[in-house]
C-alpha positions as CSV (number, residue, x, y, z in Angstrom):
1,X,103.7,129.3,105.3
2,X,102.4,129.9,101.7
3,X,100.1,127.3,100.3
4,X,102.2,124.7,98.1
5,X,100.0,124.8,95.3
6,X,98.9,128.9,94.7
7,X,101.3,131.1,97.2
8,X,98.5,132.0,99.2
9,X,98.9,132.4,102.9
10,X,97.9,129.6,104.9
11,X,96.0,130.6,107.9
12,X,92.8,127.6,108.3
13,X,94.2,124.4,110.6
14,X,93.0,121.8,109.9
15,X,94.8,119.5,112.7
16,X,97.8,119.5,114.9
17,X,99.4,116.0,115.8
18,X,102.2,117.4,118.0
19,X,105.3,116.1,117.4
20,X,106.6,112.5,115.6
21,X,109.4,111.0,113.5
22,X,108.7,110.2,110.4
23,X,106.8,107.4,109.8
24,X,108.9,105.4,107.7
25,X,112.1,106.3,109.5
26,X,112.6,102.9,111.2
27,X,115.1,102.4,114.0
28,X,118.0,100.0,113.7
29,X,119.0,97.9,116.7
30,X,122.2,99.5,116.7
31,X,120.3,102.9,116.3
32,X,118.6,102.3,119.6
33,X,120.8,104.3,121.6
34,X,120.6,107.5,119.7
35,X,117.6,110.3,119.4
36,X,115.5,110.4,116.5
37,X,114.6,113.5,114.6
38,X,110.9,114.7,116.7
39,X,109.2,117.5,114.3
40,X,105.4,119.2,114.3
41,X,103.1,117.2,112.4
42,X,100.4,119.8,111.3
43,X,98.2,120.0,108.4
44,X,96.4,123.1,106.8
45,X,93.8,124.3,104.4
46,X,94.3,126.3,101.4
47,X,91.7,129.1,101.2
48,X,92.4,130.0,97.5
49,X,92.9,126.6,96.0
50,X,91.7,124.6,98.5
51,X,94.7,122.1,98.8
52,X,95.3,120.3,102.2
53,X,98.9,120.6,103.0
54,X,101.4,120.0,105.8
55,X,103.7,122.6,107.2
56,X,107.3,122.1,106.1
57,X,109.3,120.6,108.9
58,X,111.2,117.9,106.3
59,X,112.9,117.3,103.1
60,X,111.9,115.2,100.6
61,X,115.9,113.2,100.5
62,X,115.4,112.9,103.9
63,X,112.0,110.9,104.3
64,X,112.7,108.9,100.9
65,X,116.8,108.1,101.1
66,X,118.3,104.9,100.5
67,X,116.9,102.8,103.6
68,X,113.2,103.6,102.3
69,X,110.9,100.8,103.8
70,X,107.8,100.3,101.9
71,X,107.9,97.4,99.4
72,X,104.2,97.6,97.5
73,X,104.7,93.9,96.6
74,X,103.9,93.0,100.2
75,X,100.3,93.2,99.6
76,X,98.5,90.4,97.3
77,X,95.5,93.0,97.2
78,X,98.2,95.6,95.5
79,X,99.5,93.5,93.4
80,X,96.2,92.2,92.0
81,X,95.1,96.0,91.6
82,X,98.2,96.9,89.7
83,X,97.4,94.1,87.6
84,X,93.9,94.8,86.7
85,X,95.3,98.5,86.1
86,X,97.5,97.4,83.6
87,X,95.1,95.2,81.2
88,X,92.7,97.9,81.5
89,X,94.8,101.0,80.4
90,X,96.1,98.5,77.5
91,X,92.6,97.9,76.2
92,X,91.4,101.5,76.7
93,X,94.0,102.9,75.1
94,X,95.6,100.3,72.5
95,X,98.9,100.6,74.2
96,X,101.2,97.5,71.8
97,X,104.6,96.4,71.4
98,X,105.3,100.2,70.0
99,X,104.2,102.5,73.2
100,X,106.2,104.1,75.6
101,X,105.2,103.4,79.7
102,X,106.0,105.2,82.3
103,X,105.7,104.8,86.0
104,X,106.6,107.6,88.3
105,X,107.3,106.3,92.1
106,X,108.0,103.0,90.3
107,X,108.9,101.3,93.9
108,X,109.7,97.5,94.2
109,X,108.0,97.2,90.3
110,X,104.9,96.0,91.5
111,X,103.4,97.8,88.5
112,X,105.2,97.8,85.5
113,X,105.9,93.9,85.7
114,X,102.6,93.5,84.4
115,X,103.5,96.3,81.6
116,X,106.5,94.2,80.7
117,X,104.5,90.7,80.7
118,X,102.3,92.9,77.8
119,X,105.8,92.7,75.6
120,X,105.4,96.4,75.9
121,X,108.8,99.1,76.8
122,X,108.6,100.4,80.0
123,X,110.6,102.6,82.3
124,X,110.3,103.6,86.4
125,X,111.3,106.4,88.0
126,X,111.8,105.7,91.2
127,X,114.2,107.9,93.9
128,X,114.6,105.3,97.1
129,X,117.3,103.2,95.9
130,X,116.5,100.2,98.5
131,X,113.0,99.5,96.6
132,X,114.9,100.8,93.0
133,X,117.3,98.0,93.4
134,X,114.4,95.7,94.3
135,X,112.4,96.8,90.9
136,X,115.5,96.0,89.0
137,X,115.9,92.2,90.2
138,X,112.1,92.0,88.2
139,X,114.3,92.9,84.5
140,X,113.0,96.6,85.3
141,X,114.8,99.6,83.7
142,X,114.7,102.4,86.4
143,X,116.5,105.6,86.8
144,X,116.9,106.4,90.2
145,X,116.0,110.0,91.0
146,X,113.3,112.3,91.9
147,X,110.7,113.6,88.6
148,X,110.4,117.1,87.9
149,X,110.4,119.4,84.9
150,X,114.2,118.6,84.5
151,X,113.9,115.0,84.4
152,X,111.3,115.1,82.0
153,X,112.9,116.7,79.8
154,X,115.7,114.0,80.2
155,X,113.7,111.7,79.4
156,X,112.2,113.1,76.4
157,X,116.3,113.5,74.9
158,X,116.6,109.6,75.7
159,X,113.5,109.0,73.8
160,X,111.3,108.0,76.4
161,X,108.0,110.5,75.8
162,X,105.6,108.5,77.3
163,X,101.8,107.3,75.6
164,X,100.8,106.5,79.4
165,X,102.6,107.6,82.6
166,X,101.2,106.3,85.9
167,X,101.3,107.4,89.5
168,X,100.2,106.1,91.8
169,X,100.2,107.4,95.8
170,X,102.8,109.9,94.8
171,X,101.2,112.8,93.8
172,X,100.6,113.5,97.7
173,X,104.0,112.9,98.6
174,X,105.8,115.6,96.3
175,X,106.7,119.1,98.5
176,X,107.0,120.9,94.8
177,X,103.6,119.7,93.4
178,X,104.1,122.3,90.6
179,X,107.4,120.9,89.4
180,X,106.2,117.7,89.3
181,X,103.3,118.4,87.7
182,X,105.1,120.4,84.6
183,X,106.8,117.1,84.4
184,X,104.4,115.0,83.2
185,X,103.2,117.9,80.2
186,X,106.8,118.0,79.0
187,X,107.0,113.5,79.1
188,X,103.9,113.0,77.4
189,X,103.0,112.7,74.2
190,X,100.7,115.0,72.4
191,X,98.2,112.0,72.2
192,X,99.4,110.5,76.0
193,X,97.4,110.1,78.7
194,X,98.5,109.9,82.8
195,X,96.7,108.7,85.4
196,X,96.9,109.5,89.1
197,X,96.2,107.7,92.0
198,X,96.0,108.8,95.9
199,X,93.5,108.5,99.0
200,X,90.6,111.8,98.5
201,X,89.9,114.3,100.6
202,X,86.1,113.2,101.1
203,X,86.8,109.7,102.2
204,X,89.6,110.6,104.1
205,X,87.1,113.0,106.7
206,X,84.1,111.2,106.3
207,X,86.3,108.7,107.7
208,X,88.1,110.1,110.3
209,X,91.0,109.3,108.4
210,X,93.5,111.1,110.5
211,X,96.0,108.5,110.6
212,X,96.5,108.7,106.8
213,X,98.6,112.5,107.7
214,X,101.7,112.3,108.3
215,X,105.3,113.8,106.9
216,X,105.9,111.8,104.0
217,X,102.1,112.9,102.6
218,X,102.7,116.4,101.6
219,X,99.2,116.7,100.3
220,X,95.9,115.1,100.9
221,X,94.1,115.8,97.6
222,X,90.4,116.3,96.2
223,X,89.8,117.0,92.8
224,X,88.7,120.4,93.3
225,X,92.4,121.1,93.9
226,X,94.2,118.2,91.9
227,X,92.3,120.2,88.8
228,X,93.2,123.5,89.5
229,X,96.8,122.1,89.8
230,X,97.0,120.5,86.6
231,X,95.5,123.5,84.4
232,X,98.3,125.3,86.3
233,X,100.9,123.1,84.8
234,X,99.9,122.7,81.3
235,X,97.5,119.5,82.1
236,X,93.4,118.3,81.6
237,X,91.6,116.1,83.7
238,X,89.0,114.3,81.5
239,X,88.3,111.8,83.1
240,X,88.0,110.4,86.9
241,X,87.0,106.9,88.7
242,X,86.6,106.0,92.7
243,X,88.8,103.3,93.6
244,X,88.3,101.2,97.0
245,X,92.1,101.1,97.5
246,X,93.8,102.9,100.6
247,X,90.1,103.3,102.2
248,X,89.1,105.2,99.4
249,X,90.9,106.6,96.3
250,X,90.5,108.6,92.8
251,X,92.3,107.8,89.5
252,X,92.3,110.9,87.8
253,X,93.1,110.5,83.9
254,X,94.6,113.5,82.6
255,X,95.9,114.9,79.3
256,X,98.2,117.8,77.9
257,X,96.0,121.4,77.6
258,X,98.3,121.5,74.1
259,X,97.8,118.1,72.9
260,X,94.6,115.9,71.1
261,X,92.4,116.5,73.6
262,X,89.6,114.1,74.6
263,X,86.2,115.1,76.0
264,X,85.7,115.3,79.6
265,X,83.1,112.8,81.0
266,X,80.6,113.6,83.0
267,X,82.5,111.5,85.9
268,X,84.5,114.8,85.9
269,X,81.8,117.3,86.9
270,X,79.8,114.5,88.9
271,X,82.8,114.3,91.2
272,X,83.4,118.3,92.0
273,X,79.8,118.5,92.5
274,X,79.9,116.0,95.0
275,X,82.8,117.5,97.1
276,X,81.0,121.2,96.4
277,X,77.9,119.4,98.6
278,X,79.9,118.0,101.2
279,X,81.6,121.3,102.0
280,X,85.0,121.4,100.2
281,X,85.4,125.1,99.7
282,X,84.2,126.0,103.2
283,X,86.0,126.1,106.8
284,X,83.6,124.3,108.4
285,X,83.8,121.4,106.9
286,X,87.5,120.8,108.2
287,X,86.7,121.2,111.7
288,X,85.5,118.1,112.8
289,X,88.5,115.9,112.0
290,X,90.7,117.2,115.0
291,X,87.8,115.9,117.6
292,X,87.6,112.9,115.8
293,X,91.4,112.1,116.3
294,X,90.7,113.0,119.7
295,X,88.4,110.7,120.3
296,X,89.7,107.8,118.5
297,X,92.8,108.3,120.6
298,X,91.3,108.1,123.7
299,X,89.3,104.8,122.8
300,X,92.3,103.3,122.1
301,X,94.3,103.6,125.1
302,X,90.9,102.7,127.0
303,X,91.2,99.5,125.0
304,X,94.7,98.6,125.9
305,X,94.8,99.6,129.3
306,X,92.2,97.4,129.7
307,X,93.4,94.7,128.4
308,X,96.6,95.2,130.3
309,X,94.5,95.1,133.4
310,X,93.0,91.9,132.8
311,X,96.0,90.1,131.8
312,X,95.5,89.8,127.6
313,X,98.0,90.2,125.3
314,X,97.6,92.7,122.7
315,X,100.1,92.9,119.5
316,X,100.0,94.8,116.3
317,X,100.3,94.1,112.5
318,X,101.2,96.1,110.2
319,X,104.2,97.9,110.7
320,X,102.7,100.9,108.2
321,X,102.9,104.2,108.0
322,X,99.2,105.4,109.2
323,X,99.9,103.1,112.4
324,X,103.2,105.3,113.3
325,X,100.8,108.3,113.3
326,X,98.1,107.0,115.0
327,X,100.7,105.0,117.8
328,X,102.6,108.3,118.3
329,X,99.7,110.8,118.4
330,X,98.1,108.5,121.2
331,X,101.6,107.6,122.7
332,X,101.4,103.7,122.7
333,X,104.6,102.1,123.7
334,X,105.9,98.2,123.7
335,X,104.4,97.9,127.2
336,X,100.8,98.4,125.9
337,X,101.2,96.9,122.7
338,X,104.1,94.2,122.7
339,X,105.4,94.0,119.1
340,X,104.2,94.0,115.5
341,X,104.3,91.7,113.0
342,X,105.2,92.7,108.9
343,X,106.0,90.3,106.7
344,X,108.6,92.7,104.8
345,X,111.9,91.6,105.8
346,X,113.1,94.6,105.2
347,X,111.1,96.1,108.1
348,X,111.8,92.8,110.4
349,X,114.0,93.2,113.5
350,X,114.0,97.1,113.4
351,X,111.7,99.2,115.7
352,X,108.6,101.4,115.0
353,X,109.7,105.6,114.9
354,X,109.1,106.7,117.7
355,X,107.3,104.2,120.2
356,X,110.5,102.0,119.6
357,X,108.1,98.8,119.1
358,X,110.1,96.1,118.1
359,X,108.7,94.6,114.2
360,X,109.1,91.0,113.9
361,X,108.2,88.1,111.6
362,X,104.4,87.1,111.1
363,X,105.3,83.7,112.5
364,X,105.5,85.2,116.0
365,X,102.0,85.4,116.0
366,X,101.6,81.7,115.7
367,X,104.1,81.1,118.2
368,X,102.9,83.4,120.9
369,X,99.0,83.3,120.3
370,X,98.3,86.5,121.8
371,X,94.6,87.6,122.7
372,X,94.3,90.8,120.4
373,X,96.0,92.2,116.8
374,X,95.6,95.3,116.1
375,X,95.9,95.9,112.3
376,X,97.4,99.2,112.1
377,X,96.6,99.1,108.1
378,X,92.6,99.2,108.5
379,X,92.6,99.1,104.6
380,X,93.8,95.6,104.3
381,X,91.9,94.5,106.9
382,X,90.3,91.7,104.9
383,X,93.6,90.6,103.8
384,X,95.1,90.3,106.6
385,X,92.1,88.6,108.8
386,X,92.0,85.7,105.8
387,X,95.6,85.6,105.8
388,X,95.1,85.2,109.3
389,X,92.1,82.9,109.5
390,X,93.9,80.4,111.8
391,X,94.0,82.4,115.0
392,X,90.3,81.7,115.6
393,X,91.9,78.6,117.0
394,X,92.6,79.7,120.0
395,X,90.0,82.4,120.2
396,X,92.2,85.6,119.2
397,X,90.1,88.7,118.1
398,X,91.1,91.4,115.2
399,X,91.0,95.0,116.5
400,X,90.7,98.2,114.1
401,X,91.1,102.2,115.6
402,X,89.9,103.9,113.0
403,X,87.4,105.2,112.3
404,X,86.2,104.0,115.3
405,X,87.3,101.0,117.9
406,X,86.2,98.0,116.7
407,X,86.6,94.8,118.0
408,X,86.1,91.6,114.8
């Protein structure tokens, strides 16, 4: 396989997770009796560019069709960041009743509700029709398809060239990262501005993040290679922040190469020297996450076979994407960990990919008061644990894998 970003051969591994699903393909009760689609989950290192990539095993219409699961308005924490997004980029960049927003990966409209409560015109882009629908019931305007250079210049014709486009945890899950890209120079205006938002590269191995891979995430990005890719495709970074969202993000501002160009600020440099220290552009800084997995694997099942032995009850939350990784790569099953709890209903009374676990109501937890929770989504762990507050009643105990077993 050629690198995504450059064409270069790929030939430095960075891990190999066997074989899963997709993590968002959940299983129907009347799908139970059928296989699922089982395909190589591996993830390389660009040499050239330095982009971390999977190996092409899927289609983008099939991971993100019209059953698409994730809702963002499930999370308060979300919600409240999209919010504080929103007032921000209005006062930074006097964005009023006569701008032009627009959201790529618009989802449920978690985001640009807050752009509309501003009085200001707003579109989303937004290919899963399931959360498309969902943005719509908000007042939304979304066009329901997949952004590219094409699209863009759809757009523009309908009069929609944008003063701030957003994205946010999308620019990892595109498989043409060029197309999309080219996109955003032809929808912006000469004076607009587009942030990006996804999980880096540092945090991702300094914390054995290895649950964070999986076939929807085509790309696991540092800015090292998210700037290489934008000067490829017409665009300037000028501007970056670290964000504590998703265990640890970047929100890159960018601009068009062609346009008014702002300065870049000295966040810009400060970040690529930080990832030329840790090792970025050299092999042997990649190989320490596949032992890692490895052993954050093995703790696991040590945990839940123990508890199996003395008689505790151990159940999940968080019927998300990194826990379908890290369940599969280790092999859990409902007889190690019974069920877990979501509170999107559209997630409710299906089954996990893979390790068939059933996903039911939060209520159950109340109900059946079992010993353990394992919160698959790490990130909200706080969230969840004050959400949660009332199981101390009866002595229940919040359990995280990564990046390490631990035990709250």
């Amino acid at each position: 396989m050629n690198c995504r970003g450059c064409g270069t051969p790929l030939a430095l591994p960075l891990i190999d997770l066997g074989t899963s699903p997709p993590s968002n393909a959940y299983v129907r009760a009347d799908q139970m009796d059928q296989s699922e689609q089982w395909v190589p989950l591996k993830v390389a290192v660009c040499q050239q560019c330095w982009l971390v990539q999977t190996e092409d095993y899927t289609s983008a219409d099939s991971l993100f069709d019209a059953e698409y699961a994730y809702f963002s308005s499930f999370s308060s924490t979300w919600l409240a960041h999209a919010e504080r997004y929103v007032a921000h980029m209005v006062e930074r960049f006097d964005l009023n009743a006569g701008s032009r927003v627009v959201e790529i990966a618009a989802n449920d409209g978690y985001l640009l509700q807050y752009v509309a409560e501003h009085g200001i015109p707003c579109l989303g882009v937004e290919p899963t029709r399931s959360t498309a629908q969902a943005a719509r019931k908000k007042g939304l305007a979304i066009r329901e398809l997949f952004f590219g250079r094409e699209t863009a210049a759809q757009l523009v014709n309908d009069g929609w060239s944008a003063d701030l486009m957003a994205a946010n945890n999308v620019l990892a899950h595109v498989p043409d990262i060029n197309d999309f890209l080219g996109g955003f120079a032809t929808l912006l205006k000469p004076t607009g501005v587009a942030t990006f938002e996804f999980p880096q590269l540092l945090t991702l191995m300094a914390g054995r993040q290895f649950d964070t891979l999986y076939h929807e995430h085509y790309s696991y990005l540092s800015l090292t290679a998210v700037q290489a890719l934008c000067e490829r495709n017409g665009l300037e970074v000028f501007d970056v922040s670290q964000l504590p969202t998703h265990g640890g993000s970047l929100r890159v501002f960018v601009q068009r190469i062609d346009g008014v160009r702002r300065p870049a600020l000295p966040a810009v440099q400060q970040q690529l020297q930080a990832e030329l220290a840790a090792g970025v552009k050299t092999t042997g800084y990649y190989a320490t996450l596949a032992p890692a997995a490895e052993r954050i694997k093995h703790q696991l099942l040590r945990f839940l076979l123990q508890a199996k032995a003395d008689g505790k009850r151990v159940v999940g939350y968080g019927a998300a994407a990194k826990g379908n990784t890290l369940l599969n790569y280790a092999g859990v099953k409902a007889d190690l960990l019974a069920w877990v709890a979501d509170a999107n209903p559209h997630k409710q009374g299906k089954y996990l990919p893979g390790s068939r676990i059933p996903v039911v109501s939060p209520e159950r937890i109340e109900i059946e008061k079992p010993d353990f929770i394992l919160v698959l989504p790490w990130n909200l762990l706080a969230e969840i644990t004050q959400q949660f507050a009332s199981v101390e009643a009866w002595g229940a105990r919040f359990v995280v894998a990564v990046p390490e077993l631990s035990i709250q």
